[in-house]
SEKOLRO-925038 format. One line per 5 residues: for each residue x, y, z of C-alpha. Coordinates in nm, 3 decimals. Each point is the difference from the previous one (the first is absolute). Layout:
// residues N
X Y Z  ...
//
This chain:
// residues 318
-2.524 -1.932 -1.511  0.137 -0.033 0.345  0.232 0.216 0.222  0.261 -0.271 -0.020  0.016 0.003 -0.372
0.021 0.413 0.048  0.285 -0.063 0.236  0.201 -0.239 -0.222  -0.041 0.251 -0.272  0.162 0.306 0.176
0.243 -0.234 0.138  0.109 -0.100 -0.375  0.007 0.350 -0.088  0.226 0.090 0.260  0.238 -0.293 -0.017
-0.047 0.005 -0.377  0.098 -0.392 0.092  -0.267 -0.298 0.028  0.282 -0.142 0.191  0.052 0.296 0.214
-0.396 0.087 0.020  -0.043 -0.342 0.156  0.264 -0.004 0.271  -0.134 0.326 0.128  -0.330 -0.118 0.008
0.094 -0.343 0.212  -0.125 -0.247 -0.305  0.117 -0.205 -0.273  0.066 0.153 -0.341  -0.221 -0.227 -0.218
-0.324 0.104 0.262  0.081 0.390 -0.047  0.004 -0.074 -0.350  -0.316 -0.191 0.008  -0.146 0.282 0.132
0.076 0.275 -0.188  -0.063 -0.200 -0.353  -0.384 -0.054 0.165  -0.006 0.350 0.037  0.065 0.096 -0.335
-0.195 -0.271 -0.132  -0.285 0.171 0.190  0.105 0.331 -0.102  0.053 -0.042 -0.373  0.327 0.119 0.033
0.397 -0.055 0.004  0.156 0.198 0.312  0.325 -0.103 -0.040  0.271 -0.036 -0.291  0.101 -0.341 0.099
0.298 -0.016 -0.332  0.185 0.311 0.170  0.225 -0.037 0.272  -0.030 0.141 0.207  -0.396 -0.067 0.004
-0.143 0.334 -0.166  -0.339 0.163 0.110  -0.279 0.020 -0.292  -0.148 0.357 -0.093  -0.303 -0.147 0.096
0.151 -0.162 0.308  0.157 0.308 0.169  -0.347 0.138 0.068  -0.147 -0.288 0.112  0.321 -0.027 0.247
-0.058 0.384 0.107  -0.355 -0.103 0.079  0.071 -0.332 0.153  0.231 0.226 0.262  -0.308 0.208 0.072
-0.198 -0.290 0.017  0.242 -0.214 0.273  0.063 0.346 0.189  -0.400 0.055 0.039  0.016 -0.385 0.113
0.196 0.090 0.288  -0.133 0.268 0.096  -0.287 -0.214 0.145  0.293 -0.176 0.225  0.080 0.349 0.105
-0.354 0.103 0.074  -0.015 -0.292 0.273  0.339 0.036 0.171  -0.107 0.383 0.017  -0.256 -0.137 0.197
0.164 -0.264 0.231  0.163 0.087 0.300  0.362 -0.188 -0.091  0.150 0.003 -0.356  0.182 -0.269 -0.128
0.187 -0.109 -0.336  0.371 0.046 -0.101  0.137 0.344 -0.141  0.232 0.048 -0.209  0.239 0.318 0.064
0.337 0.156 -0.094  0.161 0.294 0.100  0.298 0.193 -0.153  0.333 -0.082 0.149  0.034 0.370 0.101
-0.289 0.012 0.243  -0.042 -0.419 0.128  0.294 0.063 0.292  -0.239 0.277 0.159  -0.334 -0.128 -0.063
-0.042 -0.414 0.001  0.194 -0.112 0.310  -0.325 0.161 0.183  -0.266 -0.005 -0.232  0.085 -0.397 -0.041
-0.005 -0.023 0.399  -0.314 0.241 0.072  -0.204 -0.126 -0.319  0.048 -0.369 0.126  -0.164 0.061 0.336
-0.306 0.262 -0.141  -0.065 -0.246 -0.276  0.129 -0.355 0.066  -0.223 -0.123 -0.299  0.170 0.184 -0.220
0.287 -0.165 -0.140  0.281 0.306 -0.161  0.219 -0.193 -0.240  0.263 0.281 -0.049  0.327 0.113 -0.238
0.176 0.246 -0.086  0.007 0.137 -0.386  0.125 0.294 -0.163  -0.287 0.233 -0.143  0.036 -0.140 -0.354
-0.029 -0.369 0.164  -0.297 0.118 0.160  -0.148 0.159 -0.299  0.010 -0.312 -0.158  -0.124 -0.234 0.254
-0.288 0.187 0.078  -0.091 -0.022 -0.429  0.032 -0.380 0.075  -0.192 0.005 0.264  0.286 -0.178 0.191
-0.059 0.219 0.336  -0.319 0.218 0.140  0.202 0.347 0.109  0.332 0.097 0.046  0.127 0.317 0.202
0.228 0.226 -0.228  0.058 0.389 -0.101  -0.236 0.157 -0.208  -0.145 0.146 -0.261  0.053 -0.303 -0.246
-0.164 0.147 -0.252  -0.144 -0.356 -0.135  -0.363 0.034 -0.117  -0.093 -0.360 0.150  0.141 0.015 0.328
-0.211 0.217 0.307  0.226 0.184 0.262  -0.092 0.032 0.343  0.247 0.265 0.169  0.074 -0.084 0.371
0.245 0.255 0.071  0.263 0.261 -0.111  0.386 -0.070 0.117  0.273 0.255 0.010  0.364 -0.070 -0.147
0.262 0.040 0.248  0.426 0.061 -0.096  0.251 -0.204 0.192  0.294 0.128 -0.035  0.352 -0.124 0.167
0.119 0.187 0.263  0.293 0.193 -0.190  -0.276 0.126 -0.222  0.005 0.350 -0.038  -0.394 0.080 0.012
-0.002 -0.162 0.341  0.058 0.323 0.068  -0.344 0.154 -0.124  -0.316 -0.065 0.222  -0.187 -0.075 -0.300
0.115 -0.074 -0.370  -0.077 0.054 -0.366  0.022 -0.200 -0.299  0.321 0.208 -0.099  0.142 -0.200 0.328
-0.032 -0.310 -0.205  0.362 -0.139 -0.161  -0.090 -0.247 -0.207  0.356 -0.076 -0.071  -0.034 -0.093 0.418
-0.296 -0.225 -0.049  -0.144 -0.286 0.099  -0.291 -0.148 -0.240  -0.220 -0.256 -0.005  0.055 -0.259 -0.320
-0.165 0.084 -0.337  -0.387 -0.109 0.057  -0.079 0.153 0.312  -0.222 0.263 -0.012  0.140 0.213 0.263
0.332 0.006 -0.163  -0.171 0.187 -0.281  -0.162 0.207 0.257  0.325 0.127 0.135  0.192 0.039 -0.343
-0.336 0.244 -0.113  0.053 0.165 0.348  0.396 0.078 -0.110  -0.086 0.047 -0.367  0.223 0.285 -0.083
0.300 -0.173 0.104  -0.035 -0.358 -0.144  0.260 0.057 -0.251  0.265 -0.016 0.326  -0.120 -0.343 0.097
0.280 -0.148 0.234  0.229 0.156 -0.223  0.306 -0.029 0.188  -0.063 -0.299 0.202  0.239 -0.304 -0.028
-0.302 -0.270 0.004  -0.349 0.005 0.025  -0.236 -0.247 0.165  -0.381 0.084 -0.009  -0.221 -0.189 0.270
-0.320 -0.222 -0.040  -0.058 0.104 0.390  -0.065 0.342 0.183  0.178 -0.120 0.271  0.306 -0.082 -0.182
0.018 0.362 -0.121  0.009 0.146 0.357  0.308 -0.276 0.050  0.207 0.138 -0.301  -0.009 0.346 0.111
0.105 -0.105 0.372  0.278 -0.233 -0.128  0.091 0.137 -0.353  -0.101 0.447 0.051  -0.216 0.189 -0.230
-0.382 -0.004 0.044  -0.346 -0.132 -0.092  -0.392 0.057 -0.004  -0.211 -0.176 0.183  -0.352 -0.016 0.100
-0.108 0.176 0.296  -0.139 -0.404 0.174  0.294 -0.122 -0.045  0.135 0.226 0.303  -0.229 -0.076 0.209
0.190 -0.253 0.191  0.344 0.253 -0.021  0.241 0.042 0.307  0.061 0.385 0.122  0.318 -0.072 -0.182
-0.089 -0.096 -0.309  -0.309 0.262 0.008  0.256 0.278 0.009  0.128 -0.096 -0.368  -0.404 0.072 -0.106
-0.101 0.303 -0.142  -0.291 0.051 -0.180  -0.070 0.244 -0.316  -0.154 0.353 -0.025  -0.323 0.061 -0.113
-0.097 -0.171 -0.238  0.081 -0.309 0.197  0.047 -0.306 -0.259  -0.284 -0.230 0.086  -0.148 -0.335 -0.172
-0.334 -0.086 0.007  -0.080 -0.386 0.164  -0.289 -0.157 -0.138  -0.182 -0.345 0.007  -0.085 -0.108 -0.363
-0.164 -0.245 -0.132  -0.155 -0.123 -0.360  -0.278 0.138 -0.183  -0.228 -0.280 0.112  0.065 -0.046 0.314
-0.275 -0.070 0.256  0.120 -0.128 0.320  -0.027 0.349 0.153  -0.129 -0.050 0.339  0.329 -0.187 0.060
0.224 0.278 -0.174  -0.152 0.246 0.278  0.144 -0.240 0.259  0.329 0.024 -0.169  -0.040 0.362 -0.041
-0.135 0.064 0.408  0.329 -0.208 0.074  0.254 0.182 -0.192  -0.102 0.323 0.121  0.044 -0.079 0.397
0.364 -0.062 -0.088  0.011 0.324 -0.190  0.107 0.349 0.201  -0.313 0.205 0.031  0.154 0.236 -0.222
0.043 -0.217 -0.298  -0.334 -0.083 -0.019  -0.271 0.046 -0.267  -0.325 0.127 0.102  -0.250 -0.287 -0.058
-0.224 0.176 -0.181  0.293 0.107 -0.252  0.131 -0.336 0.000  -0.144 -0.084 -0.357  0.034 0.383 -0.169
0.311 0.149 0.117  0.301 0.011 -0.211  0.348 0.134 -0.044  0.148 0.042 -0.337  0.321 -0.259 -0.075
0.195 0.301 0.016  0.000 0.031 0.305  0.178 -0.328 0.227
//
């Protein structure tokens, strides 16, 4: 038994795809297979339903895959154990980041993180949380930098910080006129939402709950944005208002400032966390990322390191 044969078998029960196994593994089909037959030749054992398609997973096989994972993730944990002790870390990492927080966070943390770590190589993109949910099952990235809790018993979360929801509103608005606003402020039949997969348009529809049933009611179109950005844009151009997250007016003019109000207490706040896979070891690194993050972070935001693995906020709360 060899780590490479462990490695092609995860792989396969991943992919559930010889084919697919094998590209993501850089060799041919007919060696992965190879491979894995030796293996269960050694073993005694079939680990894979080769006359289903796609490729099914024995009873037998699924625990030996569940401790092959253990098995690979100890493995690299010795890798770890000597970067942790070398003065410059090096490898590629794999990281995505929501599309509702990457405008505010990796224009510096790609700049900064280059010249603090230039054997690093960050191999970036930018997923929506179910995207990342699944690529971090597939081991297809190391971390990704999204709102928490998940809730998803094989992924760890590492809160960073807390960020405050902001409203935008346009500047015939009538709570422009309050210093500060509450939810009942919110016209929902005035809104504009992020498209259906974003997890900060749910966020804002739980925040207005009570009044979802008026949902743009009388409005004679509707466009919902991919983009933060864009949403500021259609209330300048096209009235109404939107929520936004409190970094994403960090860069605002006086002007534009003057349209932001922020809520009562309870302020609406999301939870930012790194998160990663169950068996992920490359954690000497992930404190890099972490350090890195934070310095581009207001001080106020920030999670205490020594709550950074324990604190939580219940998904009710944005």
């Amino acid at each position: 038994m060899t780590i490479t044969q462990l490695e092609y078998v995860v792989a396969v029960a991943t992919y559930k795809s010889f084919v697919a196994a094998a590209e993501k593994c850089f060799v041919t089909q007919p060696t992965l297979s190879m491979q894995i037959q030796k293996l269960e030749e050694e073993l005694g054992i079939k680990l894979f339903d080769r006359n289903k398609h796609p490729i099914a997973i024995t009873a037998m096989g699924e625990a030996i895959v569940a401790q092959a994972q253990i098995a690979l993730a100890e493995t690299e944990k010795i890798h770890d154990l000597i970067q942790s002790q070398q003065a410059n870390l090096a490898g590629v990492f794999k990281f995505a980041v929501i599309p509702t927080i990457a405008p505010y966070i990796l224009p510096g943390l790609l700049e900064q993180y280059a010249i603090n770590f230039p054997g690093v190589q960050l191999e970036v993109k930018e997923l929506e949380t179910h995207q990342i949910i699944k690529a971090l099952r597939n081991n297809e990235i190391d971390a990704a930098l999204l709102s928490t809790p998940l809730e998803e018993n094989d992924i760890k979360e590492y809160p960073l910080f807390y960020e405050t929801f902001v409203a935008y509103f346009s500047e015939d608005e009538p709570a422009l006129k309050k210093r500060m606003i509450t939810p009942e402020d919110i016209s929902l039949e005035r809104i504009w939402l992020l498209n259906e997969g974003h997890c900060m348009r749910n966020q804002i529809i739980n925040l207005c709950s009570e009044q979802v049933q008026k949902m743009q009611a009388g409005r004679p179109y509707r466009y919902e944005s991919s983009n933060v950005e864009t949403l500021r844009k259609l209330v300048d151009r096209n009235k109404g208002m939107t929520v936004l997250p409190e970094l994403s007016t960090m860069e605002f003019t006086e002007d534009l400032l003057e349209k932001v109000r922020y809520f009562e207490d309870p302020e609406p706040v999301r939870e930012i966390s790194l998160v990663t896979n169950g068996h992920f070891v490359k954690l000497t690194l992930l404190q890099t990322l972490m350090d890195e993050i934070l310095k581009l972070v207001p001080e106020k935001m920030r999670v205490q390191k020594k709550n950074r693995k324990v604190l939580r906020i219940q998904s009710a709360k944005l």
